[in-house]
C-alpha positions in Angstrom: 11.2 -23.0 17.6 8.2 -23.8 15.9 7.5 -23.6 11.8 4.9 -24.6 9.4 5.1 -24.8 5.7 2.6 -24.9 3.1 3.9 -25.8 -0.3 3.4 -23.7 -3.5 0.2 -25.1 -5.6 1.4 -22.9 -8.4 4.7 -22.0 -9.4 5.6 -18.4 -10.6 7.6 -18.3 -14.6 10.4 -15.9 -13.9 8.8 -14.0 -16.8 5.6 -14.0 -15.2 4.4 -10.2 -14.3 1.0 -8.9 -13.3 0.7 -7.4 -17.0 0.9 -11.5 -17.9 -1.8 -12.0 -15.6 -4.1 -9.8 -17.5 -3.2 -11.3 -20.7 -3.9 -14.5 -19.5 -7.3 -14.2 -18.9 -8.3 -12.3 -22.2 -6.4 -15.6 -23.7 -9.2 -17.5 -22.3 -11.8 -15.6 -22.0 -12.3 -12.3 -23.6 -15.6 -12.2 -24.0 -16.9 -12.7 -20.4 -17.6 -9.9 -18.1 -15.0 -8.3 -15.8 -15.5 -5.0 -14.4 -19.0 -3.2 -13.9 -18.9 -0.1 -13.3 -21.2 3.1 -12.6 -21.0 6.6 -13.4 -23.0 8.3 -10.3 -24.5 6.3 -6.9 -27.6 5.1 -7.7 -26.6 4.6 -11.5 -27.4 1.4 -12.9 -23.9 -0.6 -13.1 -22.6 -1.0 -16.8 -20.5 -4.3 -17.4 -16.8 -4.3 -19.7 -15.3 -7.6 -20.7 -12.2 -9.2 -20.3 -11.0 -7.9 -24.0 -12.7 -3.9 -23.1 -10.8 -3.5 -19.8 -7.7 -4.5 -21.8 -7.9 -2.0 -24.5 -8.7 0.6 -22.2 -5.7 -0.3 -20.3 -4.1 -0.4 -23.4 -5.4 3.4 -24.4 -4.1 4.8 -21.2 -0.6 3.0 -21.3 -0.1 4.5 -24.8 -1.1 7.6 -22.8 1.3 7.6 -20.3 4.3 6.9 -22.9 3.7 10.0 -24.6 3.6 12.0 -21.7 6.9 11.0 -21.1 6.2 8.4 -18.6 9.9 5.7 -19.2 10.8 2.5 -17.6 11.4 2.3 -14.1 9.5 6.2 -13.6 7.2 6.1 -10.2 4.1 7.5 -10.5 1.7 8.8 -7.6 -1.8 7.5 -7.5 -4.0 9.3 -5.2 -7.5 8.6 -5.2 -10.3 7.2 -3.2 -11.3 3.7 -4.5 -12.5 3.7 -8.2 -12.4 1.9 -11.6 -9.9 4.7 -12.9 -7.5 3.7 -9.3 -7.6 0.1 -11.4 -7.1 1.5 -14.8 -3.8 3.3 -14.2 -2.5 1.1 -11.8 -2.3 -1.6 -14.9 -1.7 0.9 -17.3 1.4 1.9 -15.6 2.8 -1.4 -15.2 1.9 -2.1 -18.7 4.6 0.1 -19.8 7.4 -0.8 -17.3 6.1 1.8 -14.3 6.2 2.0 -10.6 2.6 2.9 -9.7 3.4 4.6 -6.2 -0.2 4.9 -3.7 -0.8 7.9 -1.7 -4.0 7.7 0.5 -6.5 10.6 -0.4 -6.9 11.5 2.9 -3.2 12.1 3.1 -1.8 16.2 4.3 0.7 18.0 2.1 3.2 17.1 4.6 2.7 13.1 3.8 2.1 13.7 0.3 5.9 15.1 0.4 7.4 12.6 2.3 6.1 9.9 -0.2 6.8 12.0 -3.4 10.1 13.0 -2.2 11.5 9.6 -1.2 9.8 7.7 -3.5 10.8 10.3 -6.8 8.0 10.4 -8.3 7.8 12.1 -11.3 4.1 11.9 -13.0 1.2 12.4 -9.7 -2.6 11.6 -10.9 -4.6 13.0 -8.2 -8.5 12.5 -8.0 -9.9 16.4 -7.2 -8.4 19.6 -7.2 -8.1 19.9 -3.1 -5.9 16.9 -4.3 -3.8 19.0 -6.8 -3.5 22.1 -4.2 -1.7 19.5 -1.4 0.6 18.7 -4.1 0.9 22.5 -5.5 1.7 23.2 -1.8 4.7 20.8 -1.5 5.6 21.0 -5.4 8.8 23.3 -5.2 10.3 21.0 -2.5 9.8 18.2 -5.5 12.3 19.1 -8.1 11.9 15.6 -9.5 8.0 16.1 -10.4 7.1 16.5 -13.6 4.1 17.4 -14.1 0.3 16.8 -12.0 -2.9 15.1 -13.6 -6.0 15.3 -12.0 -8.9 12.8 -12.8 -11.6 15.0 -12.2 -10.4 17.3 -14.7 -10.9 14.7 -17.3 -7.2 13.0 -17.0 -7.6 9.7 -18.2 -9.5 11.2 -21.2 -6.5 13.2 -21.8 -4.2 10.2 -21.4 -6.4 8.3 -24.1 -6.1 10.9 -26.5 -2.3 11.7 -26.3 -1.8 7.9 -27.0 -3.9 7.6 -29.9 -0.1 8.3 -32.2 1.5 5.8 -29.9 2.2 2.4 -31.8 0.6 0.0 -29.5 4.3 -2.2 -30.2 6.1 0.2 -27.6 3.5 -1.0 -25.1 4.4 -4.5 -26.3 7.8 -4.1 -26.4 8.1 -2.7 -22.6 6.0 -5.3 -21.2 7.7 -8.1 -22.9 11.0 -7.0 -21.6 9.6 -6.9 -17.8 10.7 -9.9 -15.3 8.7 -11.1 -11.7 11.8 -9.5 -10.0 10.9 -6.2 -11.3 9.6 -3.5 -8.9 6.1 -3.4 -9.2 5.1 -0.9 -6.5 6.0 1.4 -3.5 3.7 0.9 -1.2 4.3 3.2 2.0 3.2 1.8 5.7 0.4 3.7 6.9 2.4 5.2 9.5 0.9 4.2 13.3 4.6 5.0 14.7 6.8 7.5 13.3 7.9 8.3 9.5 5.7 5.9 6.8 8.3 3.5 5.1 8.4 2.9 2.0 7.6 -1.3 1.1 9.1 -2.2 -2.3 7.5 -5.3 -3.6 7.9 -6.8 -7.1 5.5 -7.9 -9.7 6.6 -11.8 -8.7 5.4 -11.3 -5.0 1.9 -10.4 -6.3 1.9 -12.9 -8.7 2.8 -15.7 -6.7 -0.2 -14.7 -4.1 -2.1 -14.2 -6.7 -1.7 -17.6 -8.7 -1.8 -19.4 -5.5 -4.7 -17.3 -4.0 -6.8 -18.0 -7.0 -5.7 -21.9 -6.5 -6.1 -22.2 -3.2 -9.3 -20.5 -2.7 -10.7 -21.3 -6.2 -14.3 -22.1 -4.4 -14.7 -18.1 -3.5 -12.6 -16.7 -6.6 -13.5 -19.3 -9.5 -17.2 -20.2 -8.3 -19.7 -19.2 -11.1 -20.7 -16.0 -11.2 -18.1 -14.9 -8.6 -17.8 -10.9 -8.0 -16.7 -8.7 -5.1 -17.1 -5.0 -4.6 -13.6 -3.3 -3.6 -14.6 -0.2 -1.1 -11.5 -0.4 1.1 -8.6 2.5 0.1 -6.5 0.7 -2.7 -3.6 2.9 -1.5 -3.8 -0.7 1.0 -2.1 -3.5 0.2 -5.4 -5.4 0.9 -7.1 -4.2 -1.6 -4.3 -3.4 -4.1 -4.2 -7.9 -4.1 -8.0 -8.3 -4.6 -7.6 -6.4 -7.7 -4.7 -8.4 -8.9 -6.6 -11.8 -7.7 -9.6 -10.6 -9.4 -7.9 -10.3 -13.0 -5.8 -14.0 -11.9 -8.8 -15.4 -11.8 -12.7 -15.6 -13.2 -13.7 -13.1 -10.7 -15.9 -9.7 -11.5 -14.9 -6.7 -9.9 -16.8 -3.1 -9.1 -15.3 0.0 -6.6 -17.5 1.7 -4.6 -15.6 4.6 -3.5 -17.7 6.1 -0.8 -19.0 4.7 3.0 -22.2 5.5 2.7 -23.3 4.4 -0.2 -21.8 1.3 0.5 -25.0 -0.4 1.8 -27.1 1.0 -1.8 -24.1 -0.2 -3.5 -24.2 -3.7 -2.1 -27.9 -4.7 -2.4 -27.6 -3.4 -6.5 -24.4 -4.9 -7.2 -24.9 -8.4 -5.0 -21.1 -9.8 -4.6 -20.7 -13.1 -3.8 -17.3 -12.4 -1.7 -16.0 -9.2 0.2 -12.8 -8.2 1.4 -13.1 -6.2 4.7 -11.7 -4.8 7.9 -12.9 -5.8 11.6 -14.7 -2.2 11.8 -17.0 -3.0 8.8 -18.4 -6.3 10.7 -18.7 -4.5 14.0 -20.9 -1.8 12.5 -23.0 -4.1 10.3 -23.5 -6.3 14.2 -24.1 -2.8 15.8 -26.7 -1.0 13.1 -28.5 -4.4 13.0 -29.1 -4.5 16.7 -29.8 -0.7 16.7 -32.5 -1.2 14.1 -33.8 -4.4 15.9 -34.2 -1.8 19.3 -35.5 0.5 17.5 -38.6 -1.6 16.0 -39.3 -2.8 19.0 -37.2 -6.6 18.5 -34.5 -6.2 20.5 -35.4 -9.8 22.4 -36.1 -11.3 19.0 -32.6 -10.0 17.7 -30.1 -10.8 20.6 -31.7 -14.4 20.6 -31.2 -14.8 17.0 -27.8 -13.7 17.6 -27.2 -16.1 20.5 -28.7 -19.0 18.6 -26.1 -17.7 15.7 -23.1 -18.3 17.5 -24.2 -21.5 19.8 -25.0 -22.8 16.1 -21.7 -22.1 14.5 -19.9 -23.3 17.9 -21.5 -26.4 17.2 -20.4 -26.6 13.9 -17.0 -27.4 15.5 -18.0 -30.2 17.4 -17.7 -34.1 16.5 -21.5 -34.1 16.4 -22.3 -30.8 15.0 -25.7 -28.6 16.1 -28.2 -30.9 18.2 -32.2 -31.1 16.7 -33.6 -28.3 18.7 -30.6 -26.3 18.3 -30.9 -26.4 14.4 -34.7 -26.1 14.6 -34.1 -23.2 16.6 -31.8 -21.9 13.7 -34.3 -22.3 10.9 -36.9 -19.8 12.7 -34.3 -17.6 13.4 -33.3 -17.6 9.9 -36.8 -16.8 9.2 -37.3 -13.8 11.8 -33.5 -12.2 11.8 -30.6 -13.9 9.2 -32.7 -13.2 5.7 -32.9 -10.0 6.6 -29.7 -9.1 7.5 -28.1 -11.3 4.3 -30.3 -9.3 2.3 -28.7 -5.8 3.4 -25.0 -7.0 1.9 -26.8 -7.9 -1.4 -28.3 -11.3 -0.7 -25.5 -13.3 -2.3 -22.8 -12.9 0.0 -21.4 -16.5 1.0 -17.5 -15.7 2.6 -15.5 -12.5 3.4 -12.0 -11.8 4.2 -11.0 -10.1 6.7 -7.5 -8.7 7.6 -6.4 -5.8 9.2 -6.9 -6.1 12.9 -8.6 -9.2 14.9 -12.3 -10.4 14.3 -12.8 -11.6 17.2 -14.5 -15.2 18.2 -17.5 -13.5 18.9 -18.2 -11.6 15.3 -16.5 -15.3 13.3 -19.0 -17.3 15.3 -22.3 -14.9 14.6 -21.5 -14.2 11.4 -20.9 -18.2 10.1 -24.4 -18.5 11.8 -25.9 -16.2 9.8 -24.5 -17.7 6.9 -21.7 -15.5 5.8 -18.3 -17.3 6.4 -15.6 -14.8 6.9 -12.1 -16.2 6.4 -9.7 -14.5 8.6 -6.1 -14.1 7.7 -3.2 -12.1 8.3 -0.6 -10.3 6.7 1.2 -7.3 6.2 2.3 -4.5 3.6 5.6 -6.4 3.9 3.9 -9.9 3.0 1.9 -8.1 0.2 -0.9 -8.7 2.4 -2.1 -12.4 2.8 0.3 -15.1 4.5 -2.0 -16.9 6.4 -5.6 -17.8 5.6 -8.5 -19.6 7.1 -9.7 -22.0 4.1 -13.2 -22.3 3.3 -13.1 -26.6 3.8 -11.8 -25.7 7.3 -12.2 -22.4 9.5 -11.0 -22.5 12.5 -12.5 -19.3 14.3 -10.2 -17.4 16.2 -7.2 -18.0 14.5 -5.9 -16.5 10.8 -5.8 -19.8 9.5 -2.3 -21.9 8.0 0.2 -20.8 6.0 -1.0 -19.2 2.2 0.3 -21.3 0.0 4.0 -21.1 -0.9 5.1 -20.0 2.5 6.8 -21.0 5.4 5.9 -19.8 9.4 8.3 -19.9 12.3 7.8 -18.7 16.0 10.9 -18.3 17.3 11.8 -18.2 21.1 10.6 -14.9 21.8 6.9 -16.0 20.5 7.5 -13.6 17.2 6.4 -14.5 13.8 8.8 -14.6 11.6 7.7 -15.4 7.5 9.3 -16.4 4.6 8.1 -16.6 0.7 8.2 -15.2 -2.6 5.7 -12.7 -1.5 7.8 -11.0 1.0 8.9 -7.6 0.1 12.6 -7.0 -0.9 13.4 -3.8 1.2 12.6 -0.4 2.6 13.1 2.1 0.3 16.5 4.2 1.2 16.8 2.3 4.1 18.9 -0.4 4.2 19.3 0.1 8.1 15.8 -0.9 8.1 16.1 -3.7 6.2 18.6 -5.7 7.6 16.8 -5.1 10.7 13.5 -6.9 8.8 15.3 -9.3 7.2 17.2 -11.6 8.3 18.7 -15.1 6.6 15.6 -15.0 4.6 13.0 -13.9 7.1 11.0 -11.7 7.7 10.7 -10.5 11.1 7.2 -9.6 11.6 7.1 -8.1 15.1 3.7 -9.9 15.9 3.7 -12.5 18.6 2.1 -15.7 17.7 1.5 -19.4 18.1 0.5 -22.8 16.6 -2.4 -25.6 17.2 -1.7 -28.8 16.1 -3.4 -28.5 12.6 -0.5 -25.4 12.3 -3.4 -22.5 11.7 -1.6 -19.6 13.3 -2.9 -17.6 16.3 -2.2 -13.9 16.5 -1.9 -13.5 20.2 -0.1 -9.7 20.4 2.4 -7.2 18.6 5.5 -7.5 20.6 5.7 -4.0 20.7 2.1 -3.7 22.6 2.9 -6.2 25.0 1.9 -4.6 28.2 3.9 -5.3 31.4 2.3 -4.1 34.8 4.7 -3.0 37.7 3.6 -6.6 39.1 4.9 -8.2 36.3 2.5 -9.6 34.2 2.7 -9.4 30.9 -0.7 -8.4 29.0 -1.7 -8.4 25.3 -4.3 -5.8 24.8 -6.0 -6.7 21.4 -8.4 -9.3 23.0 -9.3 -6.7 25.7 -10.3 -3.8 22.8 -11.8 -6.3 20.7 -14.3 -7.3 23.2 -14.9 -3.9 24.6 -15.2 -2.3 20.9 -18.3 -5.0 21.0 -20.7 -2.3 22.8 -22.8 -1.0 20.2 -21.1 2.8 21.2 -17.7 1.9 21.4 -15.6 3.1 19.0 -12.1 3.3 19.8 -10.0 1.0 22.5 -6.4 1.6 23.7 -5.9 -0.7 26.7 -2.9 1.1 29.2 -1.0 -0.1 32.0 2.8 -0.4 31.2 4.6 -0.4 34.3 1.4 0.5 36.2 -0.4 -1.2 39.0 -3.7 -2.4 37.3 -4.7 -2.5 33.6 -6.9 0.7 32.7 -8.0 1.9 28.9 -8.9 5.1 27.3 -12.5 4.5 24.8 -13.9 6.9 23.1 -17.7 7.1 22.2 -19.2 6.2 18.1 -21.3 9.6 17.6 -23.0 7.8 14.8 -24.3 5.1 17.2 -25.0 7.5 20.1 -27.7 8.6 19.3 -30.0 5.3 18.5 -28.5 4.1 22.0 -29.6 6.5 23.7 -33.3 6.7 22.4 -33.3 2.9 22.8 -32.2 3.2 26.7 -35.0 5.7 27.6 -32.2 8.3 27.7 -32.3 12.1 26.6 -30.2 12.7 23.6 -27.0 14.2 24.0 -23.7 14.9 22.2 -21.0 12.6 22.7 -19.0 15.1 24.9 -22.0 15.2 27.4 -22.2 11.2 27.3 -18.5 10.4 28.6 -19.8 12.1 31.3 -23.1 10.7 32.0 -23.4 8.5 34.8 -26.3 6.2 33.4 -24.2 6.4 29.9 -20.8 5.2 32.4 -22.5 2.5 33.9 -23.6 0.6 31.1 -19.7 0.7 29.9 -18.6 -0.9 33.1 -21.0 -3.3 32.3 -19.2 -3.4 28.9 -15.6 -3.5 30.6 -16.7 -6.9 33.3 -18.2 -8.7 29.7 -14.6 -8.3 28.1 -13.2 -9.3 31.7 -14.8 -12.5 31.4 -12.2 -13.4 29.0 -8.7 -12.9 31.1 -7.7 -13.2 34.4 -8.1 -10.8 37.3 -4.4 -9.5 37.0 -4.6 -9.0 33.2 -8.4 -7.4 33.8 -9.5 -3.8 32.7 -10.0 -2.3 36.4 -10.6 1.5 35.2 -11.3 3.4 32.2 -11.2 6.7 31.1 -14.2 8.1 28.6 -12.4 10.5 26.1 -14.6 13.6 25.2 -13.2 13.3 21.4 -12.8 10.2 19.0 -9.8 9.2 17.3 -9.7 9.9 13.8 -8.0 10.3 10.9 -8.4 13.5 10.4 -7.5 14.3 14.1 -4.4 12.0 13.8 -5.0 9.2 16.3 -6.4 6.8 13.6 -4.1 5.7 10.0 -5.8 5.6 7.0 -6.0 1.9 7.1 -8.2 2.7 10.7 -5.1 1.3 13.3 -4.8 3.5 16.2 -1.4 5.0 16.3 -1.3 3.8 20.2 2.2 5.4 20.8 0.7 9.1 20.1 -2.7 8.4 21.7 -0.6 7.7 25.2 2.1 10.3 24.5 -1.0 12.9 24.1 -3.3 11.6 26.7 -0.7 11.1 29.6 -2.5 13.3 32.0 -5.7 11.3 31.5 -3.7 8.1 32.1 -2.0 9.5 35.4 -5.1 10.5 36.3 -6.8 6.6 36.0 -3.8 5.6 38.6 -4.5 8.4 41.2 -5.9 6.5 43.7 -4.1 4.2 45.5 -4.6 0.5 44.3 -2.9 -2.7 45.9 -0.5 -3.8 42.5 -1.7 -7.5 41.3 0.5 -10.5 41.2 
């Protein structure tokens, strides 16, 4: 058995809430800019200070008292990602309430489940489709109290109802709060049966928080530091940037749509980002697709090779030789500039969480110039426990323990994590829980191991782990991650349990298509037509030997199936938080799958 521990740099005051966090910094410094924010895309961005973003908080709290809102009520929040998601999620534990996320993308079915086991009594939705999900389910929620609906001017409404509300009742609530306190519900996103309800309390988002903002003080303290928030914040991920924004010196915008992301990056020029795998793998892919398409396709794909031989280099005793850094500095002239420029021209590190990078995406992007820090956590860790660190990234792990907790592998390679940042329970299911928890750990269910520095390797999720009727056992994240690499790649799901060879089901990005096609001298076509098209199937086998190249024969992809479809949220194959739900992809797709293994294939040892 294995563990790593990385002590606490800050230590949490058992009075210490994230409402204390907030008054903290307008304590010393209420002047200085916090939030920007814009009314439409394209807008210019408007900034509010420290001491503005509390009395607005402050308006809204008063608001929510006098609509009836008491200590310990849970109250829904479904939105997409905006300044208002912000605004009533510290409003609400101003005054001693459970702020409960629902992802607006969620059906009335999952709108139930959450407002039904969570209780929730006060829903603030963002439009009215919003309001008729919940209308739909409403007389199976005898607890619900009443519906709010942003669009329809609700935090307006909230400001003005409070306007009689002594602002000493606000006081008086949040003086009386503790870190052990529930601070939130935040429900799993569901990628194998019902979504389970994660309570964690104000002291695990403190303590990350505190110890985020001390441990990584060069991305969140540096002058000037800002980060635009576009994933949901019905995530954990992003509900902890928000919090670690107002811990530290940070400024922080929403953008609350995809595709204006890119507009909304080269006006509002963060200095740090917090993103998923996907987002990285779609920047690589509409960078090369643009290169092909100007006609610098060879110009690109050497810049990108320089990219990763420099930052390889970086991790060597002598570092990048002469001509290798000479080579760097042209390409930084030709291809890096430019795509630097695209995320706003002062981006220096990212986060990234989620799902695996991948060595190849780390190693191009630190060559570029954008350091991405990948970590790992979960909704039961309140996201971070692990962290690459800025002074040392090792590429292709998820870094050492976050400050303030303690890592263990035990004998059957599982993670298991302990720390004041680990959740309490599952909500109503205590069954659950002790299953979780156990003599103060928390049972991950990931599969893991250590180097000799302690920075933690995700190697599978011990419920993936793939065993062919030879017997060899195969994790299939580094097979997807590699494969998802192909510019029209979008989805992965790697098969073979019990089964001769290793196969995998992909699906096609119709966004990418198209470009690809045009590029390759090929007719355009929809992606239906392409998972058929043998010129279109060849170039993925070529795809499938490249992400060969890193396993062995027996673990080796030796078939795949092109789907006709995507997975998607709205089709149900992808969670909101963009994890395939694997279990229903093979329980829906069995036919395909018995149809990779009908021909007869020697089994490997």
């Amino acid at each position: 058995m294995t563990e790593h521990v990385s002590p606490s740099l800050v230590e949490v005051s058992p009075r210490a809430t994230i409402s204390t966090l907030l008054l903290d910094r307008v304590a010393r410094a209420a002047t200085a800019p916090m939030i920007e924010r814009r009314d439409a895309p394209g807008a210019p961005w408007t900034t509010m200070t420290v001491q503005q973003f509390a009395d607005d908080v402050l308006a809204v709290a008063r608001g929510l008292v006098a609509h009836g809102v008491a200590v310990g009520d849970h109250v829904a929040i479904m939105s997409r990602t905006r300044y208002e998601w912000t605004l009533l999620d510290f409003a609400a534990w101003a005054v001693g309430a459970v702020p409960v996320p629902v992802y607006e993308t969620s059906s009335p079915d999952q709108v139930h489940w959450i407002c039904s086991d969570a209780d929730v009594r006060l829903a603030i939705v963002e439009t009215a489709e919003h309001a008729a999900s919940v209308a739909s389910v409403r007389a199976d929620l005898p607890g619900l109290a009443d519906v709010l609906v942003l669009d329809d001017g609700a935090v307006d409404m909230l400001r003005a109802a409070g306007r009689d509300v002594p602002a000493e009742e606000v006081a008086r609530r949040r003086s009386a709060q503790s870190a052990d306190d529930l601070a939130t519900i935040i429900y799993t996103s569901g990628s194998t049966g019902r979504p389970k309800g994660v309570e964690l309390t104000h002291r695990s988002f403190v303590h990350l928080a505190m110890n985020g903002r001390a441990g990584l003080a060069e991305i969140l303290d540096s002058p000037g530091a800002r980060t635009l928030l576009f994933l949901p914040l019905a995530h954990v991920f992003a509900r902890f940037i928000q919090v670690v924004v107002v811990a530290a010196d940070s400024v922080l915008a929403h953008s609350s749509d995809t595709k204006n992301l890119v507009a909304d990056l080269g006006t509002f020029r963060p200095t740090f980002l917090l993103a998923v795998p996907r987002v990285f793998e779609k920047v690589y892919n509409s960078a090369e697709h643009k290169a092909r398409a100007g006609g610098k396709a060879k110009p690109f794909h050497w810049a990108a090779k320089v990219a990763i031989s420099y930052s390889r280099a970086l991790d060597t005793p002598r570092g990048p030789s002469l001509p290798l850094r000479v080579q760097h500095a042209v390409a930084d002239r030709l291809v890096y500039r430019t795509l630097r420029g695209a995320m706003g021209g002062q981006l220096t590190h990212s986060i990234s969480g989620g799902a695996p990078l991948g060595e190849r995406l780390g190693h191009f992007f630190r060559g570029v110039g954008l350091r991405i820090l990948e970590g790992y956590g979960l909704t039961e860790t309140t996201a971070p426990t692990a962290v690459n660190l800025p002074g040392l990234t090792k590429i292709g792990t998820v870094g050492p323990a976050f400050p303030g907790t303690a890592l263990r592998i035990d004998a059957d390679g599982e993670l298991l994590v302990k720390g004041d940042h680990v959740f309490r329970g599952y909500r109503n299911r205590p069954d659950l829980t002790a299953e979780a928890l156990q003599d103060g750990w928390f049972r991950t269910g990931d599969l893991g191991s250590f180097d000799a520095d302690g920075y933690l390797r995700i190697t599978g999720r011990k419920k993936e782990i793939i065993v062919t009727a030879g017997g060899k056992n195969v994790a299939p994240a580094v097979l997807e991650d590699r494969l998802r690499a192909h510019p029209i790649v979008s989805q992965v799901v790697v098969v073979g349990d019990q089964r001769p060879f290793i196969g995998a089901l992909v699906t096609l990005d119709a966004e990418m298509l198209p470009g690809w096609l045009s590029t390759h001298g090929l007719p355009a076509m929809d992606a239906e037509t392409a998972a058929q098209d043998p010129r279109v199937l060849e170039a993925l086998d070529h795809a499938v030997e490249r992400a060969n190249d890193a396993v062995s024969r027996a673990e080796s992809i030796r078939k795949i199936s092109v789907l006709a479809t995507d997975f998607t949220e709205e089709n149900g194959y992808l969670t909101p938080s963009l994890k395939v739900k694997r279990a229903r992809v093979i329980e829906d797709f069995a036919s395909t799958i018995d149809d990779l293994y009908g021909a007869k294939v020697g089994t490997d040892a």
